[in-house]
C-alpha positions in Angstrom: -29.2 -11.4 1.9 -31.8 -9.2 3.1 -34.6 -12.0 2.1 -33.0 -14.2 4.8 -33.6 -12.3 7.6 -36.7 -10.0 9.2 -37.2 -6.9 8.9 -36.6 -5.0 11.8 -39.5 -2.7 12.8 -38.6 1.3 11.8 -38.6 2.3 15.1 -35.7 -0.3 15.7 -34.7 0.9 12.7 -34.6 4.6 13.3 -33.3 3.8 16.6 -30.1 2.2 15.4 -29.6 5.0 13.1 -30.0 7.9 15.0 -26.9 5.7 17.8 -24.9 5.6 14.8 -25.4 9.7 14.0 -25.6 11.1 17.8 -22.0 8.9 18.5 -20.6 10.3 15.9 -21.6 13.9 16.6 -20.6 13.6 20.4 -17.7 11.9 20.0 -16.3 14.8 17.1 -18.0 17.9 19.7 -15.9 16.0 22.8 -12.7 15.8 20.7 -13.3 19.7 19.5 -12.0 18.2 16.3 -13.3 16.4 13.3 -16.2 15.6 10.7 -19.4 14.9 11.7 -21.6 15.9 8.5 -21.0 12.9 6.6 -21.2 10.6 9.2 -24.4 11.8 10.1 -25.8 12.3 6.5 -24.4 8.4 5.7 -25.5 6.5 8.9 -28.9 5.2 7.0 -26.6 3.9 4.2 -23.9 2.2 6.5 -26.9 0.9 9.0 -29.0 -1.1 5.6 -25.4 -2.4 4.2 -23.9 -3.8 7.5 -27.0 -4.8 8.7 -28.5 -6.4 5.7 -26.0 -7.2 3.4 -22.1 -7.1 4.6 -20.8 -10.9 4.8 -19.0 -10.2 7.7 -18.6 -11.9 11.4 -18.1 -9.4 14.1 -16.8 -12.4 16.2 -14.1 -12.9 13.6 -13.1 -10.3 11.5 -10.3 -11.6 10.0 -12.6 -14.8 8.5 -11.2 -14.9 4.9 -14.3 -14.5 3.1 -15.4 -11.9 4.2 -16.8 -9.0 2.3 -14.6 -6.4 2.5 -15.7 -2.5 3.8 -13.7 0.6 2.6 -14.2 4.1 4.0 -12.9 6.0 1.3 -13.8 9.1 3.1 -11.7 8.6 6.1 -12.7 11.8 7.4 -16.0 10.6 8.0 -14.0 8.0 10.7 -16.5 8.0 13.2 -19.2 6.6 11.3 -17.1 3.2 11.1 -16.2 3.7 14.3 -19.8 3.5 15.5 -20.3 0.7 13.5 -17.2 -1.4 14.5 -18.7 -0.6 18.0 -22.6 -1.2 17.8 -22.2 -4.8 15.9 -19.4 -5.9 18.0 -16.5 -6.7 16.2 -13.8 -8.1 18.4 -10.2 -7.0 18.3 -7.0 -9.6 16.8 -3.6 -9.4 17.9 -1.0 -9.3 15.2 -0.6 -13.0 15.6 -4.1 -13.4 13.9 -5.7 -14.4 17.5 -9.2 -13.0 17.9 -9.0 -11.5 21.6 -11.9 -11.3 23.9 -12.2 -7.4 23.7 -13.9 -5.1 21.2 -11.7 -3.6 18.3 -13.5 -0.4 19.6 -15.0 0.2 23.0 -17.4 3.4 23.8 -14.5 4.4 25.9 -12.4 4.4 22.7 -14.9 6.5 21.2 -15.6 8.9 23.8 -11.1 9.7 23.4 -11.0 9.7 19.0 -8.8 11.6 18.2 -6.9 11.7 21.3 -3.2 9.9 21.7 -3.0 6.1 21.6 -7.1 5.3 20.8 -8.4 3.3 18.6 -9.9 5.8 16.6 -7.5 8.1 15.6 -9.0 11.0 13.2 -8.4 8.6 10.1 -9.2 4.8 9.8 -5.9 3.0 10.3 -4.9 -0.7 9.3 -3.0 -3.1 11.7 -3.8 -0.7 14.6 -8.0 -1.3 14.6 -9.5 -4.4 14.2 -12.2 -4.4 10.9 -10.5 -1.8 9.7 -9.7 -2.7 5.8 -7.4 -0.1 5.0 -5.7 3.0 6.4 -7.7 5.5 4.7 -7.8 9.8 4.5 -5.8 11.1 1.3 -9.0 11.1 -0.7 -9.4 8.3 -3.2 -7.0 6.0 -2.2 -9.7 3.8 -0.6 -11.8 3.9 -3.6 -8.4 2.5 -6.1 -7.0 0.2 -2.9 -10.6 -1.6 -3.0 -9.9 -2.0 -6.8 -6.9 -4.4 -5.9 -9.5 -5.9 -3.5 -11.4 -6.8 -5.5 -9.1 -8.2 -8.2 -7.4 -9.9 -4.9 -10.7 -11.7 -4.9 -11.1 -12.8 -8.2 -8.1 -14.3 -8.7 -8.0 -16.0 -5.1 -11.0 -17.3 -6.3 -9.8 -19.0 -9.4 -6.7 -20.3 -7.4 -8.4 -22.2 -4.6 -11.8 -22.6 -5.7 -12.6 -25.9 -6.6 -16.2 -27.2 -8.2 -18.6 -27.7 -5.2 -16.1 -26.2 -2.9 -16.2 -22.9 -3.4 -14.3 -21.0 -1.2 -14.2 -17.5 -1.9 -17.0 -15.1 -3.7 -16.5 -12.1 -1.3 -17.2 -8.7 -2.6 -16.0 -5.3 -2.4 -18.4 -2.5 -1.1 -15.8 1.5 -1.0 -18.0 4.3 0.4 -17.0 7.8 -1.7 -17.3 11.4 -2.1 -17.0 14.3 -3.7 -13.2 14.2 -2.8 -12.6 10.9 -4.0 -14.5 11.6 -7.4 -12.0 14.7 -8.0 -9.0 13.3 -7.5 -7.2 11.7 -10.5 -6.8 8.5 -9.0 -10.4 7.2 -8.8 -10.6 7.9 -12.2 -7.6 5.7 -13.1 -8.5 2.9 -11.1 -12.2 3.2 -11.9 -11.2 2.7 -15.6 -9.2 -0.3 -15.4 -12.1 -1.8 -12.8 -14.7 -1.1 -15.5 -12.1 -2.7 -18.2 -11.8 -6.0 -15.8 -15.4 -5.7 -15.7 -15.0 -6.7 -11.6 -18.7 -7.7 -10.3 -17.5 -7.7 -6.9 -16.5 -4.4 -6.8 -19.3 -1.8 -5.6 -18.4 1.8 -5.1 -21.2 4.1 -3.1 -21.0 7.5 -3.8 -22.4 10.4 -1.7 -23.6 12.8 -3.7 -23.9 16.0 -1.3 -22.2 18.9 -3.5 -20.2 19.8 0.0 -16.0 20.1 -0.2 -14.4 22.3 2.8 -14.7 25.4 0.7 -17.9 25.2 0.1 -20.5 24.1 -2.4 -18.9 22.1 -5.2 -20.4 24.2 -7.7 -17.1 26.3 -7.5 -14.8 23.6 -8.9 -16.7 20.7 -9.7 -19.5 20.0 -12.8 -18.7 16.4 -13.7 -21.5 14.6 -14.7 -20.5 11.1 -12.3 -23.5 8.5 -14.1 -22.0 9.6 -17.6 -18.6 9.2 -16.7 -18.8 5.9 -15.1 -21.0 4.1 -17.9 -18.5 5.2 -20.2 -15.8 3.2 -17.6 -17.6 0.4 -18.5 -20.1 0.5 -15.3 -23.4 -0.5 -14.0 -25.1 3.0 -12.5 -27.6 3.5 -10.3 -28.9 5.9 -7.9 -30.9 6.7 -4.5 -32.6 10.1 -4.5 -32.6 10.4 -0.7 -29.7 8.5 1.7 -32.8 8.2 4.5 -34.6 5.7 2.2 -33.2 2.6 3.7 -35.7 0.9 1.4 -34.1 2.6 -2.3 -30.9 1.7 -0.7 -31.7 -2.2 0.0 -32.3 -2.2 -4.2 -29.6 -0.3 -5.1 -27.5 -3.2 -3.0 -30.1 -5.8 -4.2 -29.1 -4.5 -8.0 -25.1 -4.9 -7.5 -25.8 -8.3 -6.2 -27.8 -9.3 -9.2 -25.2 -7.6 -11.7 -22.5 -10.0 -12.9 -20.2 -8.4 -15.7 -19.4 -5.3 -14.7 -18.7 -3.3 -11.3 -21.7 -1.0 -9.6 -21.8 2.5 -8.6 -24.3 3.4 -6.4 -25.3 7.2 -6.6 -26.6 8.3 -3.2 -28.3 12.0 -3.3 -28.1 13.4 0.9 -27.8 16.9 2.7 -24.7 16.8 4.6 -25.6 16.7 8.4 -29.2 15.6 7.3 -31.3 16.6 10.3 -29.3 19.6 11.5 -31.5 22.3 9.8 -29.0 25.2 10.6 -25.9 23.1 9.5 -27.6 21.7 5.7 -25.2 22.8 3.1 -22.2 24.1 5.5 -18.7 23.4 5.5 -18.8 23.8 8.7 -20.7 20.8 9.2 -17.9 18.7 6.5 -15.3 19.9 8.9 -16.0 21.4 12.4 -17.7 20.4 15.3 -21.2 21.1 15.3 -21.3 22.9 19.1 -23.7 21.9 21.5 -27.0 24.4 20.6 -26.7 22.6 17.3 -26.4 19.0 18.5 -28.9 19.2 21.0 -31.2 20.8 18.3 -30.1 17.8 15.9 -30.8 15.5 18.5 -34.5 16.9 19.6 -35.1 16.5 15.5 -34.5 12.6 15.5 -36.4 12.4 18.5 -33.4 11.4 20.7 -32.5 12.6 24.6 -31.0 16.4 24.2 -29.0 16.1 27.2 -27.5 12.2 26.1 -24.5 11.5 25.4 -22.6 8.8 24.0 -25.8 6.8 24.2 -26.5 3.4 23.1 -29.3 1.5 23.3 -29.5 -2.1 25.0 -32.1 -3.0 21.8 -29.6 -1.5 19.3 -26.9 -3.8 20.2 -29.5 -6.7 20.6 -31.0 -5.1 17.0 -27.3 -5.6 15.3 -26.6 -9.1 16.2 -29.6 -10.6 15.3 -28.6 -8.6 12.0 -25.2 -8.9 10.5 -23.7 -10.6 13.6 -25.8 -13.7 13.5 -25.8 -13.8 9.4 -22.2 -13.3 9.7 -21.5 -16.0 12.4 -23.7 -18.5 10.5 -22.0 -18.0 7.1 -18.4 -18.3 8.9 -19.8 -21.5 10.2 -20.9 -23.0 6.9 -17.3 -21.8 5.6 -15.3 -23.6 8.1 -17.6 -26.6 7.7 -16.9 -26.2 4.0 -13.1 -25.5 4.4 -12.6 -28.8 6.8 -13.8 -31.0 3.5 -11.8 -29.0 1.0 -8.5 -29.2 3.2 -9.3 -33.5 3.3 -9.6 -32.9 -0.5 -7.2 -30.5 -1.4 -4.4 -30.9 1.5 -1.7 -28.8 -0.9 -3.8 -25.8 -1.6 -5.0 -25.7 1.5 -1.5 -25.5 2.8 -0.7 -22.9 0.4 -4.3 -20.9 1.4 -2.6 -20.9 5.6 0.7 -19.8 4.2 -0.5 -16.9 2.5 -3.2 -15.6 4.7 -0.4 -15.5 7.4 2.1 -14.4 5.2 4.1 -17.4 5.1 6.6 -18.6 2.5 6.1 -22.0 0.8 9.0 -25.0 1.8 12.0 -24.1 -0.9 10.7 -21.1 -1.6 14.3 -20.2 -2.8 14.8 -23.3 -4.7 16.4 -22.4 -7.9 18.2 -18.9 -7.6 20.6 -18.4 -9.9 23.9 -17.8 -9.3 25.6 -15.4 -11.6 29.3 -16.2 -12.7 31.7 -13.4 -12.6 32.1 -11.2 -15.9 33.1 -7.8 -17.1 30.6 -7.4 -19.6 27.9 -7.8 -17.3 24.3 -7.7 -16.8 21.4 -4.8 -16.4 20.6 -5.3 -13.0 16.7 -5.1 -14.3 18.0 -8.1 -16.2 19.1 -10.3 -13.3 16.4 -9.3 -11.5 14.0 -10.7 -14.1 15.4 -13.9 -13.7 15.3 -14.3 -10.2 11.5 -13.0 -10.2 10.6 -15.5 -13.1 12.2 -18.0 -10.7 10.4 -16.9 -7.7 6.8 -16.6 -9.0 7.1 -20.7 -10.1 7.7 -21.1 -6.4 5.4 -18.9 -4.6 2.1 -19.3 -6.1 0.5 -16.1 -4.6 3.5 -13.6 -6.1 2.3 -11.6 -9.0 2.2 -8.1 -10.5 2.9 -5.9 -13.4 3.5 -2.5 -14.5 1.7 0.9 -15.9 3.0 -0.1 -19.1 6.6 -0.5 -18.8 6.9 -4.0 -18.5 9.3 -5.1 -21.6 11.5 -2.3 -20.2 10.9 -3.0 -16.7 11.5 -6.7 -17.6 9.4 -7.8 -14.7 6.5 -10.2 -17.2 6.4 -13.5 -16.0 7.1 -15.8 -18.6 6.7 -19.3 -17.3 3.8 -21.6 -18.4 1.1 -21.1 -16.9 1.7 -17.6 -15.9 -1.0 -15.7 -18.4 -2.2 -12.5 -18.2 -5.4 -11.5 -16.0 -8.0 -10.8 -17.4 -11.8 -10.3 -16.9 -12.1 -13.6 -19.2 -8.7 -14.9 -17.4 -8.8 -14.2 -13.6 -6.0 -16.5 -13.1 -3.5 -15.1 -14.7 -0.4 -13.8 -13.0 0.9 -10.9 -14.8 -1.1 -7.6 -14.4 -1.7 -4.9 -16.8 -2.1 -1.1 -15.4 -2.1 0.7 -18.2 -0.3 4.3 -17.8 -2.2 4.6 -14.0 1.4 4.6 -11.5 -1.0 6.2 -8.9 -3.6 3.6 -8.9 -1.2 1.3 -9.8 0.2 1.5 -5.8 -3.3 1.7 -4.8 -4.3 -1.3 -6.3 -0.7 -2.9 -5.2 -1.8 -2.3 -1.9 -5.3 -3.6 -2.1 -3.6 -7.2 -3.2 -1.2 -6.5 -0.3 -4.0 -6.6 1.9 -5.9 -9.6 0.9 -2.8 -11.7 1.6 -1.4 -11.8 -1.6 2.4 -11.0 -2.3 2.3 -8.1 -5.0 5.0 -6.2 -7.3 4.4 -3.5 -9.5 7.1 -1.3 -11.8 8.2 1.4 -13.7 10.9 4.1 -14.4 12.0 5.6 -11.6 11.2 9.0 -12.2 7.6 7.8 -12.2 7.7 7.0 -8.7 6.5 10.7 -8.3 3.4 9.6 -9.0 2.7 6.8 -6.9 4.1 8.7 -3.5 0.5 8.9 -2.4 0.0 5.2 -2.4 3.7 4.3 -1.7 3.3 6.2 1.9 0.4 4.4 2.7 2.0 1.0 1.9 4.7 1.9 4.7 2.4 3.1 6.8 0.2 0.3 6.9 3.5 -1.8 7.2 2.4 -4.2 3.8 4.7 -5.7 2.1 4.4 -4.5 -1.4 7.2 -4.6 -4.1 8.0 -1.4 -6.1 10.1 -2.2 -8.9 11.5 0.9 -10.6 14.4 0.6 -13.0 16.3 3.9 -15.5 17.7 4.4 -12.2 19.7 7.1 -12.8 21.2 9.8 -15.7 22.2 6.4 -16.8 19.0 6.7 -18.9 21.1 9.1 -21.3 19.2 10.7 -24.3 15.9 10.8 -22.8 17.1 13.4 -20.7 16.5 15.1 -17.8 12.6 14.6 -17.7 13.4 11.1 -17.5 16.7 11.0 -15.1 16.0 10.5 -12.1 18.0 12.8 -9.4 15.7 13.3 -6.0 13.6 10.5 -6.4 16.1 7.9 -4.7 16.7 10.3 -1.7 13.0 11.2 -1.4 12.0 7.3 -1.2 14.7 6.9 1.9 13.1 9.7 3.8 9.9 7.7 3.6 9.7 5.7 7.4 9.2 2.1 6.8 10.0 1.8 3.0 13.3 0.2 2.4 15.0 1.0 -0.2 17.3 -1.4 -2.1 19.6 -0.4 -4.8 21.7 -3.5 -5.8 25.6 -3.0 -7.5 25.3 -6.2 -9.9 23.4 -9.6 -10.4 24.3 -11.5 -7.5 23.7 -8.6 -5.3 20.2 -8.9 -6.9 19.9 -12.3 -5.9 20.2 -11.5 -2.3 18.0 -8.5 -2.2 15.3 -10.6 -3.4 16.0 -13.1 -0.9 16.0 -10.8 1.4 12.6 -8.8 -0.1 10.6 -12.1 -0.1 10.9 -12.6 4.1 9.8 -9.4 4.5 6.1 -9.6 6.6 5.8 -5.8 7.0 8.2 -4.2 4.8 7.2 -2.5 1.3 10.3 -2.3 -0.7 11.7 0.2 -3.1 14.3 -1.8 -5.7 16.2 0.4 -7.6 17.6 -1.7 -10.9 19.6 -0.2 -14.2 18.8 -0.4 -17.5 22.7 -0.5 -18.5 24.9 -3.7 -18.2 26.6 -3.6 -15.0 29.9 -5.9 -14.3 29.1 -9.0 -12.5 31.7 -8.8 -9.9 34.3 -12.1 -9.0 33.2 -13.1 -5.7 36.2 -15.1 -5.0 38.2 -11.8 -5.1 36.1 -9.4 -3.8 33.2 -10.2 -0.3 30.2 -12.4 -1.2 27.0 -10.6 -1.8 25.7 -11.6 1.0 26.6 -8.7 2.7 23.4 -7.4 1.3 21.9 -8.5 3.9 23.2 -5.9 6.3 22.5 -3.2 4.2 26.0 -2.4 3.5 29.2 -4.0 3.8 33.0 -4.3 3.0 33.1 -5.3 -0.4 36.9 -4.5 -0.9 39.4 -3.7 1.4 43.1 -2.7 1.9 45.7 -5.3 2.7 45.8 -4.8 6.2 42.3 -4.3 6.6 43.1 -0.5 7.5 42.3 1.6 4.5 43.3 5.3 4.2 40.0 6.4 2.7 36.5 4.9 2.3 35.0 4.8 -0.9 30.8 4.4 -0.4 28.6 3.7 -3.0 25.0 2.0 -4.3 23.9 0.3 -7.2 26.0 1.1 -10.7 28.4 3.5 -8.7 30.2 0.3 -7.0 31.9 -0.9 -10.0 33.8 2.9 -10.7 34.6 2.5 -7.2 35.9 -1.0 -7.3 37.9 0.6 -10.4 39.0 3.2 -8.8 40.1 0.9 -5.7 42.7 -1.3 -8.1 43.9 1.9 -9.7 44.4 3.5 -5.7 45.9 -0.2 -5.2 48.5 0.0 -7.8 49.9 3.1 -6.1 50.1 1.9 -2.9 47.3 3.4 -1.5 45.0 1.6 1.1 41.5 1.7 -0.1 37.8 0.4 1.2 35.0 -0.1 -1.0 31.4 -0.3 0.9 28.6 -1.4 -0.8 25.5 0.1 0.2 22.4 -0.9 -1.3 20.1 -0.2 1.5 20.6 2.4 4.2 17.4 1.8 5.8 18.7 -2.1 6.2 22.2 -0.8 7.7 21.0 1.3 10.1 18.7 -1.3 11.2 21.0 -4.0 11.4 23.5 -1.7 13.6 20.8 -0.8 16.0 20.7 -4.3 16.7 24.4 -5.0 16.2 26.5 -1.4 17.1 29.8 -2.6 16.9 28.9 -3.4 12.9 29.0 0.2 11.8 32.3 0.6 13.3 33.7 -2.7 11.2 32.3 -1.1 8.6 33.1 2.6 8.7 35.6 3.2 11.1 35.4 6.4 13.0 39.1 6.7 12.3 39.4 7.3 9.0 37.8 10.3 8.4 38.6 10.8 4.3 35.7 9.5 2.7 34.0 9.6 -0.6 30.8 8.6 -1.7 29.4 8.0 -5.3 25.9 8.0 -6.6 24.1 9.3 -9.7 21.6 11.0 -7.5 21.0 13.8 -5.2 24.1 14.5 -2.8 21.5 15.4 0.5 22.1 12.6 2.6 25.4 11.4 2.1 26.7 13.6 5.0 25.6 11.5 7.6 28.4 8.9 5.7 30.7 10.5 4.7 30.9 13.3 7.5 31.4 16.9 7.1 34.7 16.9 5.6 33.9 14.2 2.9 33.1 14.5 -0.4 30.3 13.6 -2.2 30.0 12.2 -5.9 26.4 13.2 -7.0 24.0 15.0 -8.9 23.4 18.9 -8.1 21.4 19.6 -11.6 18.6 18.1 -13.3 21.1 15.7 -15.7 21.8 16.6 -19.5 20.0 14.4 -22.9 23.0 12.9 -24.1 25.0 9.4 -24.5 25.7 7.8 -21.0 29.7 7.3 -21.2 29.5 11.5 -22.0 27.2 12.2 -18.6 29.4 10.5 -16.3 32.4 12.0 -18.0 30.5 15.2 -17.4 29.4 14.8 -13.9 32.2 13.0 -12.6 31.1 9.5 -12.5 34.4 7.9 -13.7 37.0 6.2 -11.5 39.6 8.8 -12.3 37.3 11.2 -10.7 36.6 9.2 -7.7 40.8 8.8 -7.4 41.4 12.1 -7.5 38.2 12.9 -4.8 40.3 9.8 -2.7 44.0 11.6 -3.0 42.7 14.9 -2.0 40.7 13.1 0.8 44.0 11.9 2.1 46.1 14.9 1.6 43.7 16.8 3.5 44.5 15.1 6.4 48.2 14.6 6.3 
């Protein structure tokens, strides 16, 4: 708190400032490429909330209570570059070991943007110590610090215990213009406001600047309105240089308790630079030297420096935020060292999930799903094995954007509940229709440690891409549920069948996708999903009843864990013609395989619910893919109620492909696979002609 610590003199001040704007000015004019307006326009509001507020040490920025930063406009990169710099934050190595070295050195500055440093032209997770959350498409930061700061609430009512209070760190998102447009900040701002989060404080710069200009052209919104209608506290700061307005703007979200806080901040973008005010050129292009060195002679700083830093800035920041911050982590650890002789169990469970551990028999109590004909949905099974999973892994929880007695992904067990601002324990999340901040806020809980699922139809996954992407790219293991998997959805026609969807989610690098054929195959695809550390997963589940097949006649579902494998196979194990498939299409093909049986003909059914697992597994084990599809046999066939693009790299040039090359038709199911081929009398006849071709 600022009462707890001097105020620094304004020339120190000023001083510290003007580092943070003339570093981020040099190092966009050195790279030729980047933003330097807002950076230089923000540095006053960055310097009073690191410096005098953020509960953060720069010794250890991985401490879990720490308040949590989120550069919403990643564009403006360099300003949290310059920060990550000038307080010192220390770099930690994917085994959660805080290393000697900075996160970001002024060599790493002097090369942003440039291959392999740590400041590429957007803030990215895993790859730059104190950085919260890969950030750039505009508002994703703003929504991810949403799941933050639920992340925080309900670790809170988990592990904190009276007089040992463990966690009460806040959320601080820095915004723009951008971030206000887009639709997303608007849906996650809305449920925020509903969960009336008080940790949660979004700073807004208010500068009227987009790359096209002045915002005039597109924009009118009236942001204080609109937000105390979400349900928040407003306030606002008529100039970004008064770091004393600022200080009670900050002071007023800390003394607010029942609702979340934006901070309105009025500033000229590239405040200082009288020929760049108002310019897109400023948002988006180097200034060029005549302009910096005239920027530079207005804050009173050397024209001809570069890259400067002042020994009294550095000395200026740790006697700020880095000794507040390494005197808080302190009192934590001193704190934590009773709770754990208290509480030995949760604190076990607190180790486990920071590092994303699984609890001892985290499995205990699968289900193992007896053959029948009738069968199961697979979004059935799956609901089973996730009500059983949640009772053993405390930290797994989630929801959907209102689909959730379809879905059938509620958790039902005692104790489960629903969060809530008056129930921050609960387990089972409620998004309301928001699928883009709904994989925002997914990856927010991701990011705080906890093990997160959301779901809906699969045709919605359109609108959580955005989010999706950054989940892969940040390598977080987020859950994606999405069942009506297919034209299997029938009446409700083609708006709702999904057709590109499935093959648009394998092209994404790093998401696996997962699209079990029946109940047990569900069972091991979660099995596999809960050991993943870096993995977000796409699982594809029906709505219709799909046959639980007999494992004792056909290969155990443990195959899934390859990606693909031989579920059937001819007699001599040399078939005459593959038959691939995923998800509902394995059953036809298993039909088709008895009915190709019966006349002698030497079949292979391949299950494969996950392409991105199959491929990985045979780079590590090549001979696999040849066990599995022999180079030999050439007639193939593959079946799936969804886009053909893909399959060629299966089934070859010469094989043929079961899919969908329209939108789908509203009618019945057993009519749409009639009329699009998805019965095992087509899938026969696709087999014979596969072989006759090559007699």
């Amino acid at each position: 708190m600022p009462n707890e610590i001097p105020i620094a003199e304004e020339k120190i001040v000023q001083s510290a400032i003007n580092t943070i704007r003339t570093l981020a000015m040099d190092a966009v004019q050195q790279a030729n490429s980047g933003h330097p307006g807002t950076p230089m326009a923000l540095a006053p509001v960055v310097y009073c909330l690191w410096q005098r507020f953020l509960r953060f040490d720069p010794e250890h920025p991985i401490w879990p209570n720490r308040d949590r930063f989120v550069l919403s406009v990643g564009h403006a990169s360099t300003l949290l570059y310059a920060m990550l710099h000038l307080t010192g934050v220390k770099a930690v190595n994917p085994k959660y070991e805080v290393l000697g070295e900075l996160s970001v050195s002024l060599d790493d500055i002097k090369r942003f943007r440039q291959l392999d440093s740590k400041c590429p032209g957007h803030p990215e997770y895993r790859w730059t110590s104190g950085i919260e959350t890969t950030t750039g498409p505009l508002g994703q930061g703003v929504a991810t610090s949403v799941g933050m700061a639920i992340a925080a609430r309900w670790i809170a009512s988990y592990f904190n215990r009276p007089g040992l209070e463990l966690f009460d760190y806040d959320v601080y998102a820095l915004a723009g213009d951008g971030c206000m447009m887009e639709g997303i900040s608007g849906e996650a701002a809305s449920l925020a406001g509903h969960l009336k989060l008080a940790n949660l404080c979004w700073i807004y710069d208010n500068n009227h600047i987009t790359i096209e200009g002045n915002t005039a052209l597109a924009y009118s919104d009236d942001v204080a309105t609109r937000f105390v209608g979400y349900g928040w506290n407003v306030t606002r700061v008529g100039d970004a240089n008064d770091v004393k307005m600022l200080e009670r703007a900050f002071m007023t979200f800390k003394n607010t308790t029942d609702r979340p806080t934006l901070i309105i901040v009025d500033s000229h973008i590239a405040y200082g630079a009288p020929n760049k005010q108002d310019t897109s050129a400023a948002h988006g292009e180097p200034l060029g030297e005549k302009e910096i060195r005239l920027a530079k002679r207005h804050y009173g700083w050397p024209e001809d420096a570069k890259f400067l830093v002042p020994d009294e800035v550095r000395e200026h920041f740790q006697k700020g935020i880095g000794r507040r911050g390494r005197e808080l982590h302190a009192a934590w650890w001193t704190r934590f060292e009773e709770y754990r002789q208290r509480y030995p169990e949760l604190a076990e469970n607190g180790y486990r999930m920071l590092r994303r551990q699984l609890p001892e028999e985290w499995d205990r109590g699968l289900p193992t799903f007896p053959a029948d004909a009738k069968g199961i949905a697979s979004r059935d099974a799956s609901s089973q094995v996730l009500n059983v999973l949640a009772r053993n892994v405390p930290w797994l929880l989630g929801g959907s954007a209102d689909l959730g007695p379809s879905c059938k992904t509620r958790l039902k067990f005692d104790g489960a509940g629903d969060f809530s601002a008056e129930n921050p324990a609960g387990r089972n999340l409620h998004f309301g229709i928001r699928e883009h901040a709904m994989g925002a806020i997914l990856n927010g809980l991701s990011l705080s440690k906890l093990r997160p699922f959301g779901s809906g139809f699969l045709i919605f996954s359109d609108y959580a891409r955005g989010a999706m992407r950054l989940s892969a790219l940040m390598e977080i293991p987020v859950i994606h549920i999405f069942t009506h998997d297919s034209i299997g959805v029938g009446e409700d026609g083609p708006t709702h069948q999904p057709v590109e969807q499935l093959l648009s989610l394998r092209a994404i690098p790093g998401l696996i996708t997962l699209r079990p054929a029946d109940a047990n195959e569900v069972v091991e695809a979660w099995r596999m999903i809960m050991q993943f550390r870096h993995e977000p997963v796409a699982l594809i589940l029906t709505r219709q009843a799909l046959p639980t097949l007999d494992r004792t006649t056909y290969a155990s579902a443990e195959g899934v864990q390859r990606g693909a494998y031989v579920l059937a196979d001819a007699p001599n194990g040399t078939p005459e013609v593959l038959l691939l498939a995923t998800g509902s299409e394995v059953s036809l093909c298993i039909e088709a395989y008895e009915h190709l049986k019966a006349e002698g003909i030497k079949a292979r059914v391949v299950s494969m619910p996950s392409w991105e697992i199959f491929e990985y597994y045979c780079r590590q084990h090549p001979e696999y893919r040849e066990r599995v599809l022999p180079a030999a046999v050439t007639a193939r066939v593959s079946v799936e109620q969804a886009s053909t693009l893909g399959w060629a790299r299966y089934v070859g040039s010469t094989g043929q492909t079961i899919g969908m090359e329209t939108f789908g038709a509203s009618a019945p199911l057993k009519e749409l696979q009639r009329k699009f081929g998805f019965i095992p009398a087509s899938i026969v006849a696709a087999a014979k002609e596969q072989i006759a071709q090559r007699r």
